[in-house]
C-alpha positions as CSV (number, residue, x, y, z in Angstrom):
1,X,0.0,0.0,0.0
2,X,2.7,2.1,0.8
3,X,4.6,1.6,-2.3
4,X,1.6,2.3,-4.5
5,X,0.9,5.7,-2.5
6,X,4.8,6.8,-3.4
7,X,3.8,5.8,-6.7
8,X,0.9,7.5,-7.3
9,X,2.7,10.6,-5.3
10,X,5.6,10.3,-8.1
11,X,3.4,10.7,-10.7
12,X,1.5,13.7,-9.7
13,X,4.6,15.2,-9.2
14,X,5.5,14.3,-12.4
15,X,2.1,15.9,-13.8
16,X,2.5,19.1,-11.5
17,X,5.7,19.9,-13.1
18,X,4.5,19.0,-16.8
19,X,2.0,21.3,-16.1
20,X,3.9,24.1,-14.3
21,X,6.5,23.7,-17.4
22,X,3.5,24.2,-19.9
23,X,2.3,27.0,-18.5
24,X,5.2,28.6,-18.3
25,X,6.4,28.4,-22.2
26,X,2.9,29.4,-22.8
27,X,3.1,32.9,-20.9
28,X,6.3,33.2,-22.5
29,X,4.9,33.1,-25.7
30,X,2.0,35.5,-24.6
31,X,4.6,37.8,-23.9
32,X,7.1,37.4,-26.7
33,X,3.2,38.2,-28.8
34,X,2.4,41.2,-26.5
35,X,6.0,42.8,-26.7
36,X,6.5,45.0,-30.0
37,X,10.1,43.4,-32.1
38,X,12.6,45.0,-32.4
39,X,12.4,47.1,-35.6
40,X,15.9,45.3,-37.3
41,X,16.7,43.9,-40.9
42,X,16.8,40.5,-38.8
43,X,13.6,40.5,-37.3
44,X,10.2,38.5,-39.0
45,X,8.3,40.7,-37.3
46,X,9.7,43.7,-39.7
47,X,6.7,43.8,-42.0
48,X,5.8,40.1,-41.7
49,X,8.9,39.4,-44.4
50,X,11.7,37.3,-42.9
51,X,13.7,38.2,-45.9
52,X,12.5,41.7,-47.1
53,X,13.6,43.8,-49.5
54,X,16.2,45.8,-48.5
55,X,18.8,48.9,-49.8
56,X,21.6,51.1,-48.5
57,X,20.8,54.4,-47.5
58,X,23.6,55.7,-48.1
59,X,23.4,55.8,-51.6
60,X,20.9,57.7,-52.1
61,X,22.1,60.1,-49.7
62,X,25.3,60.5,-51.8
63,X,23.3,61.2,-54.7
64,X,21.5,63.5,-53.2
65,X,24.3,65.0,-52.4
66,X,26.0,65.3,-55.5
67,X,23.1,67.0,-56.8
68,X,22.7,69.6,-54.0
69,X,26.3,70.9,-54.9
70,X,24.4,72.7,-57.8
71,X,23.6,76.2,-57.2
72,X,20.3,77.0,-55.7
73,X,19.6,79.1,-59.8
74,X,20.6,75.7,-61.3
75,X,18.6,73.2,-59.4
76,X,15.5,75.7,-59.9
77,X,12.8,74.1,-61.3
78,X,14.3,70.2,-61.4
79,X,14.4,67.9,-58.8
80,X,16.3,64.3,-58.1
81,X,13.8,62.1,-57.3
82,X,13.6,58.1,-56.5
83,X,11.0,55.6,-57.4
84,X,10.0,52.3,-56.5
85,X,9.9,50.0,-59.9
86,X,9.1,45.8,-59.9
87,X,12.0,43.9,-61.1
88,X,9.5,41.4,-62.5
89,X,5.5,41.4,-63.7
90,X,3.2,40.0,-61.1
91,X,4.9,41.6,-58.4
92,X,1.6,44.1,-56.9
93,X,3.3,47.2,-55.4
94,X,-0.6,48.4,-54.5
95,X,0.3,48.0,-50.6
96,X,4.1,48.9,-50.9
97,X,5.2,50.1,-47.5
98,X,8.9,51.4,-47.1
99,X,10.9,52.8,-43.9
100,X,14.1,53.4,-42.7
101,X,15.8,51.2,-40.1
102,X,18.9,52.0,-38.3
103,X,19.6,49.3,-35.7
104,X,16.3,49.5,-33.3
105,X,15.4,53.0,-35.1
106,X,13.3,53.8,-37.6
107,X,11.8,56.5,-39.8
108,X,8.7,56.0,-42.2
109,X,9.5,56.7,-46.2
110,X,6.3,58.7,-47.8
111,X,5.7,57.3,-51.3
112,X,3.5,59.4,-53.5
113,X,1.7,59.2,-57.1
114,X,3.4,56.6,-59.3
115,X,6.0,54.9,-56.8
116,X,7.8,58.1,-56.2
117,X,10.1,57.5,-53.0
118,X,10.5,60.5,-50.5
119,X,13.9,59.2,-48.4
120,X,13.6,61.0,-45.0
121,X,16.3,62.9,-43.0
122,X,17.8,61.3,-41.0
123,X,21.2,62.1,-38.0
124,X,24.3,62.0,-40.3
125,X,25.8,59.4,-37.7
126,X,23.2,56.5,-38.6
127,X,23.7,57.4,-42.1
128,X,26.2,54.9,-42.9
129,X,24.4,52.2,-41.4
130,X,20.6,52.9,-42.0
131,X,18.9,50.7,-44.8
132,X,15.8,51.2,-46.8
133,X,13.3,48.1,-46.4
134,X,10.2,47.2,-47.8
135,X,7.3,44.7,-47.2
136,X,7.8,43.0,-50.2
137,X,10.6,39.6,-50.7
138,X,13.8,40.4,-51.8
139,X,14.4,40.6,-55.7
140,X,10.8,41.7,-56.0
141,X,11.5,45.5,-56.0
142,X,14.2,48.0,-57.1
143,X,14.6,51.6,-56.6
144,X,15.7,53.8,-59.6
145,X,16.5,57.9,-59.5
146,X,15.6,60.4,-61.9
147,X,15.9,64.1,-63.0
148,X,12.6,65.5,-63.4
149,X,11.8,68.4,-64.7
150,X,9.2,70.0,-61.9
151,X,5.9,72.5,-63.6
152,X,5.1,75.7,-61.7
153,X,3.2,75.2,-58.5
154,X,0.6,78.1,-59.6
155,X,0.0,79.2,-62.7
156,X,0.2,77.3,-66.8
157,X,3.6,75.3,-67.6
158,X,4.7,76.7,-70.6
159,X,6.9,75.3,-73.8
160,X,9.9,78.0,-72.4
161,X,9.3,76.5,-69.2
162,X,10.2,73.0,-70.1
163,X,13.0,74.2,-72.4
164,X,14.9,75.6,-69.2
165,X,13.6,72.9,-66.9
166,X,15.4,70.6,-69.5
167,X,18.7,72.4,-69.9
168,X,19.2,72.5,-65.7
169,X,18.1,69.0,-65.7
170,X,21.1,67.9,-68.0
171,X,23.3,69.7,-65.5
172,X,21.3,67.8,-63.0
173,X,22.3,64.5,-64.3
174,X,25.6,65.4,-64.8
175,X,26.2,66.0,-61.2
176,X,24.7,63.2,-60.0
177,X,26.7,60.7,-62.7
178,X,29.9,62.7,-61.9
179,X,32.6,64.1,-64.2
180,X,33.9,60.7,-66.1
181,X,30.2,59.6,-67.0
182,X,29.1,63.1,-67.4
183,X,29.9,63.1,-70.6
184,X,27.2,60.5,-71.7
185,X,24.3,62.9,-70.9
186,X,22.8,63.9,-74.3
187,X,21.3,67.5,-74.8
188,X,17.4,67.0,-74.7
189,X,15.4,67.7,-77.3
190,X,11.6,66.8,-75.8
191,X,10.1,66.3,-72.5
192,X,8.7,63.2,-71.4
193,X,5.0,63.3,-69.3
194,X,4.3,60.0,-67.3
195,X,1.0,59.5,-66.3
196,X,-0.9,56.7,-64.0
197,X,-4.1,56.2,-66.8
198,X,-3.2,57.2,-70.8
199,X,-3.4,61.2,-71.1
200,X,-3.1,63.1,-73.7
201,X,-1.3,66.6,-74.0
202,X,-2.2,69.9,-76.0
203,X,-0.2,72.8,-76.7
204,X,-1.3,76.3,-78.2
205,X,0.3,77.4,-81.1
206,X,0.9,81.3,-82.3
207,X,-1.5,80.6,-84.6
208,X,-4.3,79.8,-82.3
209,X,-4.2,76.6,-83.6
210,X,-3.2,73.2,-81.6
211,X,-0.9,70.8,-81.4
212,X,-1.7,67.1,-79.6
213,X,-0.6,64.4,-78.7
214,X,-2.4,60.6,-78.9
215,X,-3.3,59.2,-75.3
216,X,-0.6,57.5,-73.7
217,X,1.1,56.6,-70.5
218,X,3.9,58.1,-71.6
219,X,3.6,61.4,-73.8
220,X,6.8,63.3,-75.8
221,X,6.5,67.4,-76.1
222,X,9.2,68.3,-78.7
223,X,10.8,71.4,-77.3
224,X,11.1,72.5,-81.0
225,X,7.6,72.3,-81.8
226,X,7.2,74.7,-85.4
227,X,4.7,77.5,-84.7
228,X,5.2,77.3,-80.8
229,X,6.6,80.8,-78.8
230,X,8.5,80.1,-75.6
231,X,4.4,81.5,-73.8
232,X,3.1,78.6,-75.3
233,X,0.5,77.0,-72.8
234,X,0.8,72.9,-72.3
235,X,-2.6,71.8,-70.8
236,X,-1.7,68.7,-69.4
237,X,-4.0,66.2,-66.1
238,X,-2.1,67.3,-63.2
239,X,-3.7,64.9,-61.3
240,X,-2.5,62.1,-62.8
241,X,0.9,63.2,-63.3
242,X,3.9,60.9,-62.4
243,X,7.0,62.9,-63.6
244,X,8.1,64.9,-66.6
245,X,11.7,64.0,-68.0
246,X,14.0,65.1,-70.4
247,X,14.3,63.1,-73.2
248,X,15.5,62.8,-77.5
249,X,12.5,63.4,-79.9
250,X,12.2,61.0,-82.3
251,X,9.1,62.2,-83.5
252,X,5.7,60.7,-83.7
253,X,4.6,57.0,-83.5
């Protein structure tokens, strides 16, 4: 009798400390759920990706750099901007979030009409370390820079307008490729609109006539257009603008 009591006292024993043990892992695991992750490049927690996209930081704070060594006069009216682009088709960038991380740190990267990519300031000490990451795999996303060519907040965009815009935005591009490859950068001869939905583009001649363009994603202006004056008026959907670029005319399609 008394051996089968010390049994029976073994095993609930046994069954106390299987329990105890259970409940213990499991409030552990309530907590590791109710604690927010660290915000790092090696978390799964950072945007539910355990292998996200990610990019330096630094480089496009050294191109932004580069560029910002231009006069004030010669940046006038141009802008180096960064957009988000899929490396391959089926990727959906429709819930693309982006941030900056810098070791438990992080600031959130606005991202405007057409993938445009607005990097934030951040202290020049986590510069060098800081990365770019998105909530998308890796290989699924890349992140281009361009020279665009910025219309007037108020007021009609004009042909002269875009003919200046284009001239500082070759300077603009030479900066930012640097003196070797600066010499690549062709003169432009047209401006490029990029829109979200096929637009299409008219611009008023002397003569009160018109010149237009077929609807397109992507429209050419030639900034020789015959019959044109430098007032000319371009009446262009603002609202569905992505960027205008300099570009070579190679006339009509």
């Amino acid at each position: 009798m008394d051996e089968e009591v010390s049994m029976n006292q073994a095993r609930t024993l046994a069954l106390s400390i299987l329990v105890i043990a259970t409940a213990l892992q499991s409030a552990r695991a309530d907590d590791a759920l109710d604690t927010p992750a660290v915000r790092t490049l090696d978390s799964v927690a950072v945007n539910g990706i355990r292998h996200p996209q990610e990019f330096e930081y630094s480089d496009g704070a050294r191109l932004l750099e580069r560029f910002d060594r231009l006069e004030p006069a010669r940046r006038d009216g141009i802008r180096l901007a960064f957009y988000a682009r899929p490396t391959h088709e089926g990727v959906d960038l429709g819930g693309l979030e982006l941030e900056v991380v810098a070791g438990d740190v992080s600031w959130p990267v606005e991202l405007l009409n057409g993938g445009r990519v607005v990097l934030p300031s951040i202290p020049t000490q986590e510069v060098k370390n800081a990365k770019v990451i998105a909530n998308v795999p890796e290989h699924a996303l890349s992140i281009i820079y361009k020279v665009d060519l910025v219309p007037p907040a108020e007021g009609a965009l004009t042909l002269g307008d875009l003919r200046e815009r284009a001239a500082r935005a070759r300077e603009g591009w030479k900066a930012v490729y640097g003196k070797v490859a600066a010499i690549t950068v062709p003169v432009f001869t047209c401006a490029e609109f990029e829109f979200t939905a096929p637009r299409a583009i008219t611009v008023m001649l002397s003569d009160h006539s018109r010149w237009s363009s077929k609807s397109a994603f992507k429209v050419q202006v030639p900034l020789d257009l015959p019959g044109a004056t430098s007032g000319a008026e371009i009446d262009f959907d603002r609202d569905s603008l992505v960027r205008i670029g300099g570009c070579k005319w190679k006339g009509r399609e």
